[in-house]
C-alpha positions, 0 to 999 in steps of 0.5 A: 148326455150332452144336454147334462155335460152343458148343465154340469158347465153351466153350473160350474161357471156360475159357482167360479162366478160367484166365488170371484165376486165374493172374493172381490171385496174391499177387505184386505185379503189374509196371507198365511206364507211367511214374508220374504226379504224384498230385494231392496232390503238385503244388503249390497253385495260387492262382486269382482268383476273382469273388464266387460269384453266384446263378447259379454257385452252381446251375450250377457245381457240376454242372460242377465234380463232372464235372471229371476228374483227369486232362483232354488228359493233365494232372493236377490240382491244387489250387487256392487261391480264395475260390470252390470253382468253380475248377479247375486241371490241369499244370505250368505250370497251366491253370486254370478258373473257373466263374462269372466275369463275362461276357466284353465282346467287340466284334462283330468279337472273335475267337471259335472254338468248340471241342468244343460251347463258343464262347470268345472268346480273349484273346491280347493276354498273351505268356504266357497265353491267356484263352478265355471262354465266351460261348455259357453262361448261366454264363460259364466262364474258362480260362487256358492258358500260351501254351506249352500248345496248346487241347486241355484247353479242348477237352476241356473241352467236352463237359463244359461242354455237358452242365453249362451250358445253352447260351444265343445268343453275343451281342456288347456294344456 
């Protein structure tokens, strides 16, 4: 029994074996996904950012280096801000910031947690959707166009959970 398990291996190592070498081959190979817009290609995105506070300056770069540059299928983009924690992925752009002010949001204020993060959602712009972080010591802001659903906030959060510690949602009076 063993002795046939060694032989199925064997066999199979050699199989792997000769498929690497015959793919290994100065011919280009063929690429069937559609090309995406490499980051550098998408214009600039300029992004309104707050003075850059203590606080941001020791949280936000854990974030910020943790950022991928592709996020929910969007690609990233470069942005134009006077802080280097801001962040912006797709066309139309969705943007982040790291280290805004916090968000005064009524006791009764729309909150919905998404993937480990409570926003509040600001609704009241037809065109965009402003989800902030209220459950952060460092506040983080994403505005979405109202086009685009939640699934780049969504993926946002494990990201932020693992760089931001969390802190008790609190309303301001």
């Amino acid at each position: 029994m063993v002795a046939a398990v060694l032989v199925v291996v064997v066999g199979v190592v050699l199989v792997l074996v000769q498929r690497v070498d015959r793919t290994s081959s100065d011919d280009p190979a063929a690429v069937s996904a559609p090309a995406q817009t490499p980051f550098s290609e998408l214009p600039t995105v300029p992004v309104d950012t707050p003075p850059v506070t203590p606080e941001a300056e020791a949280a936000c770069p854990a974030l910020m280096s943790s950022l991928p540059p592709e996020l929910a299928g969007e690609q990233s983009r470069r942005v134009e801000s006077a802080s280097p924690y801001a962040y912006a992925w797709g066309d139309p752009p969705i943007t982040m910031v790291c280290g805004t002010p916090p968000t005064d949001y009524p006791p009764d204020a729309f909150l919905v947690t998404l993937n480990q993060v409570t926003w509040s959602v600001d609704l009241s712009d037809p065109d965009v959707y402003v989800y902030s972080s209220v459950d952060r010591t460092v506040p983080i802001t994403v505005r979405v166009p109202s086009s685009e659903d939640s699934a780049t906030v969504t993926a946002l959060g494990p990201l932020i959970a693992a760089s931001i510690p969390y802190v008790e949602p609190a309303p301001r009076d």
